[in-house]
VEXZARO-469681 format. One record per residue (C-alpha): residue in one letter; x, y, z. Coordinates in steps of 0.001 Angstrom, whole numbers, plus 500000, padded with zeros to 6 digits. Each point is the difference from the previous one (the first is absolute). Example, Ala and Ser with C-alpha at 12.3 -4.5 7.8 and 13.67 -1.06 7.14 Angstrom:
VEXZARO-469681
A512300495500507800;S501370503440499340;
//
This chain:
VEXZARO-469681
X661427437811426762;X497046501112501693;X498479503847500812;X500871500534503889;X498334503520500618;X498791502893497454;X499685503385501356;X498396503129497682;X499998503996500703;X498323502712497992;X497963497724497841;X496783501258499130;X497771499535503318;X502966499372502097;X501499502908501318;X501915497963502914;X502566496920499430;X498050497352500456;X502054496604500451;X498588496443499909;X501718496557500748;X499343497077497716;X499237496106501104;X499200497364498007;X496185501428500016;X499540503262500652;X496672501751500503;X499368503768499639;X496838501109501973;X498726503535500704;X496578501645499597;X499577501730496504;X502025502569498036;X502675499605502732;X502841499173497400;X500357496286500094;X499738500105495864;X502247502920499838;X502406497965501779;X499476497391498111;X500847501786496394;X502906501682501816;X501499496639500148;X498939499418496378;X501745503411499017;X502989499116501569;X500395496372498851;X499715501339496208;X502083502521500373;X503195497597501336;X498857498413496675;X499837502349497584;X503486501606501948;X501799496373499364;X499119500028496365;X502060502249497159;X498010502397497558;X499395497410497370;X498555497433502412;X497691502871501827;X498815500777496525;X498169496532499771;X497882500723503450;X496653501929499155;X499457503901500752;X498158499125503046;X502396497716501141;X502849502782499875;X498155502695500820;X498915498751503648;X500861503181502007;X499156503016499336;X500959502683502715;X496429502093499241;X498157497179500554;X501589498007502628;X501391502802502340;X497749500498502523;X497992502999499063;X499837501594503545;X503737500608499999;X500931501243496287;X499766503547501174;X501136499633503310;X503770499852501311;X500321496670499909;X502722498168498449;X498786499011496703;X500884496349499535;X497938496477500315;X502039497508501654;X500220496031499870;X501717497581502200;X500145496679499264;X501686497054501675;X500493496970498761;X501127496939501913;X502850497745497951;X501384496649500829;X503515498647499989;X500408498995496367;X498788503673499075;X502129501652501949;X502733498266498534;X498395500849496968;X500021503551500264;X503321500029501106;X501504498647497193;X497425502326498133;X500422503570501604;X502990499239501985;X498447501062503590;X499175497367502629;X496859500357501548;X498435498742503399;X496156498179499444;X498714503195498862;X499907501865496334;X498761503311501471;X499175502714496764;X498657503218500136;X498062502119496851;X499885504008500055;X497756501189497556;X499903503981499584;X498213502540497494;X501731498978497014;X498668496441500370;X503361498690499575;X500824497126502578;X503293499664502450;X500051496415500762;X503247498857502765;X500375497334502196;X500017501468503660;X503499498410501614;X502426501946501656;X504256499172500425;X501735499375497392;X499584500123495870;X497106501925500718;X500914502686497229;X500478497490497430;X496941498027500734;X498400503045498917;X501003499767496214;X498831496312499889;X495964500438501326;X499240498335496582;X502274496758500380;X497724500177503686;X496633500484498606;X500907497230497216;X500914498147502944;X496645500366501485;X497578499454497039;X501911496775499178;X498854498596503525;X496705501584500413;X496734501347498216;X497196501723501147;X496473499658498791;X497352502434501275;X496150498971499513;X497640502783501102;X496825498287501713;X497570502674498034;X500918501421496634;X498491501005496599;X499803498162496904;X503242502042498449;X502203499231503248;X499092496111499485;X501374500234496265;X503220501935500870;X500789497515503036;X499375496715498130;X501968501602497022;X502883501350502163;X499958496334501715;X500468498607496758;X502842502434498384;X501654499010503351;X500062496545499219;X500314500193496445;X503375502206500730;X501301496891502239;X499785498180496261;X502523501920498544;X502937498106501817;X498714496493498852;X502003499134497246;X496952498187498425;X497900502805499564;X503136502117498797;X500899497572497243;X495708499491499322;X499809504252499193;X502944499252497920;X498181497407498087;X497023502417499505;X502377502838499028;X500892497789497263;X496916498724498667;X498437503394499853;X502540501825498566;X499663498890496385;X495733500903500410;X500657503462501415;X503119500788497269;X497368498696497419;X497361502567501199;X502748502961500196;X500397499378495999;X496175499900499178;
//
């Protein structure tokens, strides 16, 4: 799976959708404070939120406050058009581009065929709560609304998203390495091996800590 385009609207300094094709390098240019960063943690935002949308409550628990917390419609609305008319959501498009053997895949998954494209779009309003849907028209449309999780599950399992900003303070280095980390450290908890080695330290300290609880 690979990210085909990304578009954003009503995200902080852009007011206008803004929609940008990937390759296998792509290179934003533009003079200064002309929103190529903006763009840039747009895409962020909306890569996180498919991830925290595929996970249930337990699982979301385990990601930091930061890391669930990524929009916040105060913040990240542009401010020009809060008091204005204007409809009051940010939008993300994605598409990704899927081979053969995942569209099989997510047929046997979601039960929809799809064509070389996994289009999704993500309508964030006010109340900060995300509407995430994959944009296909015909039939089983309705019903493919009730499984967006099963489709952002789908997603995360193919493809992850790591954004690096070029200039950043000492606390944003220490929150990226250690969200890098919890994001590989949560691939761990599949492995058989490293479910069996907690097991093994369950056990060894629970005689210590039960002898501490009596003195």
């Amino acid at each position: 799976m690979k990210l085909h385009t990304f578009s954003v609207s009503k995200y902080r300094s852009i007011a206008t959708a803004h929609k940008i094709q990937f390759s296998g390098v792509t290179v934003l240019i533009g003079k200064n404070n002309e929103g190529k960063s903006n763009f840039l943690k747009a895409l962020q935002v909306a890569m996180q939120l498919i991830r925290l949308h595929a996970l249930d409550d337990t699982d979301r628990r385990r990601f930091s406050t930061s890391e669930r917390l990524v929009y916040n419609w105060l913040r990240d609305f542009p401010i020009q058009l809060q008091d204005t008319r204007a409809k009051k959501d940010t939008v993300f498009k994605l598409e990704f581009v899927i081979d053969d053997e995942e569209r099989k895949e997510f047929k046997r998954l979601i039960g929809s065929t799809l064509n070389e494209m996994l289009p999704l779009e993500i309508i964030i309003s006010k109340e900060n709560e995300p509407k995430i849907r994959l944009l296909k028209t015909g039939k089983g449309t309705k019903s493919l609304a009730n499984k967006s999780k099963l489709i952002a599950k789908f997603i995360v399992d193919k493809i992850y998203f790591n954004y690096i900003p070029a200039i950043r303070t000492e606390s944003e280095s220490i929150e990226l390495v250690s969200e890098m980390v919890s994001h590989e450290l949560r691939v761990l908890e599949a492995d058989p091996n490293y479910k069996q080695a907690l097991a093994t330290i369950s056990s060894l300290q629970k005689p210590v800590l039960l002898n501490c609880i009596q003195i």
